[in-house]
PyMOL commands that place a pseudoatom at each C-alpha (Angstrom):
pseudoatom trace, name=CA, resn=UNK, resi=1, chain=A, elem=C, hetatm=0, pos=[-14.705, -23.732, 11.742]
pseudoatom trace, name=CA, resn=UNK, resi=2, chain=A, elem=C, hetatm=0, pos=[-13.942, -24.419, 8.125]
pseudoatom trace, name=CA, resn=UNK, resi=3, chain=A, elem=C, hetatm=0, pos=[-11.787, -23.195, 5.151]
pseudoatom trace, name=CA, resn=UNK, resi=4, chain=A, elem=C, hetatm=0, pos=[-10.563, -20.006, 4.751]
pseudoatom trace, name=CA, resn=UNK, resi=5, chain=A, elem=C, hetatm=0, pos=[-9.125, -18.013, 2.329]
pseudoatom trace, name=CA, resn=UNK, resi=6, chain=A, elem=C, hetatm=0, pos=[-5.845, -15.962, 3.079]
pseudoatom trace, name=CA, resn=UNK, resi=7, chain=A, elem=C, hetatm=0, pos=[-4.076, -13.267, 1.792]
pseudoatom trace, name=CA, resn=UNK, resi=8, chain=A, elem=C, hetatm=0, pos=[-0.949, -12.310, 3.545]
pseudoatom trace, name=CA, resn=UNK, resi=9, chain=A, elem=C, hetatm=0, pos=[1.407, -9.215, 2.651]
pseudoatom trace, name=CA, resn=UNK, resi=10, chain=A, elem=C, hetatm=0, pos=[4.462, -7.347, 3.556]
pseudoatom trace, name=CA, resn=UNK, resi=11, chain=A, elem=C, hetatm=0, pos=[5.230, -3.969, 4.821]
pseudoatom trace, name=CA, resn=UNK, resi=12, chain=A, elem=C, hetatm=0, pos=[5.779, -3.263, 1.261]
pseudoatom trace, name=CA, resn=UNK, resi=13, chain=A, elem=C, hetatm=0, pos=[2.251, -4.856, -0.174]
pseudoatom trace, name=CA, resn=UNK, resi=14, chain=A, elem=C, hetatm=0, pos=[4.049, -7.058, -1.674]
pseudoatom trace, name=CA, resn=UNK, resi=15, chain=A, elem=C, hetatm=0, pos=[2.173, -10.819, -1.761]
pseudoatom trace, name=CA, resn=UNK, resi=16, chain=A, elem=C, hetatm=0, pos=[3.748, -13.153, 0.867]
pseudoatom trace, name=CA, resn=UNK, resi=17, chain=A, elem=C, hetatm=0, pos=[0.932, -15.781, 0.937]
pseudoatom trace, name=CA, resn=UNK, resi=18, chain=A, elem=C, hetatm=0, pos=[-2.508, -16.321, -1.053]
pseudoatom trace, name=CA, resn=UNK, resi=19, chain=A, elem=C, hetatm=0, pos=[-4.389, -19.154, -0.793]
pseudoatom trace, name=CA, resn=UNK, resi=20, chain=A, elem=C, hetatm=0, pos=[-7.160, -21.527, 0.713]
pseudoatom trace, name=CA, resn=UNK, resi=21, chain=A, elem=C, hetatm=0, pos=[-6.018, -23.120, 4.234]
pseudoatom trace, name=CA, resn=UNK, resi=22, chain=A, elem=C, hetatm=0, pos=[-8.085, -26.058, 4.796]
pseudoatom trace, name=CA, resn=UNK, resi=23, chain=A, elem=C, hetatm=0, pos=[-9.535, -27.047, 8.104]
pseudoatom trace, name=CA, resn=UNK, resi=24, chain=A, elem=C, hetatm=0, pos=[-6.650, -28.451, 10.326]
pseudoatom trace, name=CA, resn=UNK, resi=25, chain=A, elem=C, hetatm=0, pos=[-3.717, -26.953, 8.019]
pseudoatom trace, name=CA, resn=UNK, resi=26, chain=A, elem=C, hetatm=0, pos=[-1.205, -24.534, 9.343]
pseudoatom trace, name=CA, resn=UNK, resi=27, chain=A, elem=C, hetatm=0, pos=[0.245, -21.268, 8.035]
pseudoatom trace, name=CA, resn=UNK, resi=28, chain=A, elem=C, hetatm=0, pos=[3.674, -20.448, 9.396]
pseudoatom trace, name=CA, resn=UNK, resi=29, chain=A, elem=C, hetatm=0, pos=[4.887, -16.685, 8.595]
pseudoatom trace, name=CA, resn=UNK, resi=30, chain=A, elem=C, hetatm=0, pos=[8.518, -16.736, 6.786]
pseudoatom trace, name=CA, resn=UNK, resi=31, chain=A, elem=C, hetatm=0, pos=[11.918, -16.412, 9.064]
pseudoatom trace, name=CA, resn=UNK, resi=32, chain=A, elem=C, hetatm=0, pos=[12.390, -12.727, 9.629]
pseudoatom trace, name=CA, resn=UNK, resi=33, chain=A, elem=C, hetatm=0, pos=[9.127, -11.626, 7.635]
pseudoatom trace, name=CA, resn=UNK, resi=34, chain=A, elem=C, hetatm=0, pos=[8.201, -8.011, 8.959]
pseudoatom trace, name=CA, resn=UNK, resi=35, chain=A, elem=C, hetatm=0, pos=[5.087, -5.226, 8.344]
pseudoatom trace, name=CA, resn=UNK, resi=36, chain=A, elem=C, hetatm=0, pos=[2.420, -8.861, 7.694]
pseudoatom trace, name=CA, resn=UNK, resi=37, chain=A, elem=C, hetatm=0, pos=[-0.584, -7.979, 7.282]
pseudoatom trace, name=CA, resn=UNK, resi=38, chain=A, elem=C, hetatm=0, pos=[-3.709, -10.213, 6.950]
pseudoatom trace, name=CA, resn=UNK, resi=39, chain=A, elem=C, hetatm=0, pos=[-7.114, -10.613, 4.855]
pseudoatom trace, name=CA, resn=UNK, resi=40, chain=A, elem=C, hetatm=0, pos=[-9.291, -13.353, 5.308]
pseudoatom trace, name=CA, resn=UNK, resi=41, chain=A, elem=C, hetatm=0, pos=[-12.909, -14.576, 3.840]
pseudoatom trace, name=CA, resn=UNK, resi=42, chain=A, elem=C, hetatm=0, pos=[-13.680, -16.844, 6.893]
pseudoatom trace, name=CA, resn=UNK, resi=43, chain=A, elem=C, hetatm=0, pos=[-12.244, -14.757, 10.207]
pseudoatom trace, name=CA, resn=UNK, resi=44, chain=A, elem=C, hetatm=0, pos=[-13.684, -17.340, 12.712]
pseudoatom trace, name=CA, resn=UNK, resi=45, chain=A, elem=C, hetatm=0, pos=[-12.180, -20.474, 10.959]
pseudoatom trace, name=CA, resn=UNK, resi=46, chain=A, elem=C, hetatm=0, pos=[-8.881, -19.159, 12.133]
pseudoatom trace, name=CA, resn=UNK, resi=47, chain=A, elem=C, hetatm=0, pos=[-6.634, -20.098, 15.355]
pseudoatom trace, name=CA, resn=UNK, resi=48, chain=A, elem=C, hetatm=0, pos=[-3.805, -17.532, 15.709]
pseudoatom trace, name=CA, resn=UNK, resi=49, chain=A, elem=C, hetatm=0, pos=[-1.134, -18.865, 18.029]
pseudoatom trace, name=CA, resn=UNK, resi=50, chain=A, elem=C, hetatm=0, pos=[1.513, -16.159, 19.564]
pseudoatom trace, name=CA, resn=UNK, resi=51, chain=A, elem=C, hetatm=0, pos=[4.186, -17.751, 21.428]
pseudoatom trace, name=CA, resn=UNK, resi=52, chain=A, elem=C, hetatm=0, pos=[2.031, -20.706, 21.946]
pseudoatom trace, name=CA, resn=UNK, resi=53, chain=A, elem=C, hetatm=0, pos=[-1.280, -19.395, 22.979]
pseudoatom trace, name=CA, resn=UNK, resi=54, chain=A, elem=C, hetatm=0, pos=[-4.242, -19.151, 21.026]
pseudoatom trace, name=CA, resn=UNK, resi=55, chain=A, elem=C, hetatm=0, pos=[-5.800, -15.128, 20.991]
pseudoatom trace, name=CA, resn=UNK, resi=56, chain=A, elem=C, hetatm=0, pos=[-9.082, -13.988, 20.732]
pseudoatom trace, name=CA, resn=UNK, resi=57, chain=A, elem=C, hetatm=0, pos=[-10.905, -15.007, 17.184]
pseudoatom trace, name=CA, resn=UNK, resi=58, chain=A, elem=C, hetatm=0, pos=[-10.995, -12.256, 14.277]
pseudoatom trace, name=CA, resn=UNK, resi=59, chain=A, elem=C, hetatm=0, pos=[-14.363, -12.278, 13.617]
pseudoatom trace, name=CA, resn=UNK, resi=60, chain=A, elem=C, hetatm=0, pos=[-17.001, -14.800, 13.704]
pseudoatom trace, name=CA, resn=UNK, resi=61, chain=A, elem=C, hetatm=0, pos=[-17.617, -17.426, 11.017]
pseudoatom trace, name=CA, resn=UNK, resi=62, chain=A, elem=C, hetatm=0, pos=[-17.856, -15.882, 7.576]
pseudoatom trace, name=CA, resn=UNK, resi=63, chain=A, elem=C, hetatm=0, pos=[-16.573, -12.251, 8.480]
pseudoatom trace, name=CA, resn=UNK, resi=64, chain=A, elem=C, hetatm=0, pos=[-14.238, -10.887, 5.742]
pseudoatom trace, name=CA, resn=UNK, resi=65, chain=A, elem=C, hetatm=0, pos=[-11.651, -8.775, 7.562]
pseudoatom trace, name=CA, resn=UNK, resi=66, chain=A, elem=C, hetatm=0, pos=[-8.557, -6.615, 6.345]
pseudoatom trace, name=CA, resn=UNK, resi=67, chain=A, elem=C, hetatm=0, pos=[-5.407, -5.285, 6.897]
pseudoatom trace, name=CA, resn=UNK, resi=68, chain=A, elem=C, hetatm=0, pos=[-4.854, -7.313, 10.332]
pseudoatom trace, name=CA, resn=UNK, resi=69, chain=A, elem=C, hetatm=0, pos=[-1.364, -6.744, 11.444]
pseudoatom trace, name=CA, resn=UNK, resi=70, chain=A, elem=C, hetatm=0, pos=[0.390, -9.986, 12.217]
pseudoatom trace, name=CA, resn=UNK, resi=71, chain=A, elem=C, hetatm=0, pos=[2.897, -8.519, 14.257]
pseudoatom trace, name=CA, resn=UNK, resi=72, chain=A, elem=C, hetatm=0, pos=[2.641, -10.859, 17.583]
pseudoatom trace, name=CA, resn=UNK, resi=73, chain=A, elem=C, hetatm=0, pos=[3.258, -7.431, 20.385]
pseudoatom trace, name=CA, resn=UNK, resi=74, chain=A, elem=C, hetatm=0, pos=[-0.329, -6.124, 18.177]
pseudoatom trace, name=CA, resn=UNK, resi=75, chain=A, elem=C, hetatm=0, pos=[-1.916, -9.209, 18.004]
pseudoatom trace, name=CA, resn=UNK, resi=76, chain=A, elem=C, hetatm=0, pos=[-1.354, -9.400, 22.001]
pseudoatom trace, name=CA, resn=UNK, resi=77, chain=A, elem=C, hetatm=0, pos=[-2.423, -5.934, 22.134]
pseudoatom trace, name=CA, resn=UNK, resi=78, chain=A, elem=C, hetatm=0, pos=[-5.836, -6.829, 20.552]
pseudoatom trace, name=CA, resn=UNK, resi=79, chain=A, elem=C, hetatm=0, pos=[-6.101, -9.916, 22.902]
pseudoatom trace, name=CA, resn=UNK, resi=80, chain=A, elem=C, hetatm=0, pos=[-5.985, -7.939, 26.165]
pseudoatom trace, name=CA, resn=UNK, resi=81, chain=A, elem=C, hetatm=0, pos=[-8.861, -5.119, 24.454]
pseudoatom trace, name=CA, resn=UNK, resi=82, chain=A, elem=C, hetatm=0, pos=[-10.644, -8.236, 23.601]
pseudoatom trace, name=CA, resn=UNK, resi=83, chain=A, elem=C, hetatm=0, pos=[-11.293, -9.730, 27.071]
pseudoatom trace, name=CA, resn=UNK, resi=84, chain=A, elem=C, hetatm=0, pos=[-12.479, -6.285, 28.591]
for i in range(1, 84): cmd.bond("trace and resi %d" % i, "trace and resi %d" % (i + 1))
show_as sticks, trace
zoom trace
């Protein structure tokens, strides 16, 4: 796994989170935070919980990936293509 560096924004690009998240730390999105979307420098270093259960990795270690929506019904979505 490892570090990874973030950059979370709004439906309206504006910056909601940038930052390193170090192995074992958590990111929480805000209370009532809408249109999040996601880049990260180290894809498979992340575990993304919706309601609870851990979905499919981004990427694999390393991979630089963009404009991931963090809406959870998407992220779900993405799961279920995943394990086809």
């Amino acid at each position: 796994m490892g570090d990874a560096w973030l950059y979370i924004v709004d439906a309206m690009d504006r910056e909601v989170w940038n930052g390193v998240l170090r192995r074992g730390e958590r990111w929480t999105p805000p209370s009532g935070a809408t249109g999040l979307r996601l880049m990260t420098s180290n894809a498979g270093a992340l575990r993304i919980l919706v309601d609870g259960k851990e979905i499919e990795s981004l990427g694999k270690s390393g991979d630089v990936v963009r404009d991931i929506s963090l809406n959870p019904d998407r992220l779900k979505k993405r799961e279920k293509l995943a394990m086809r």
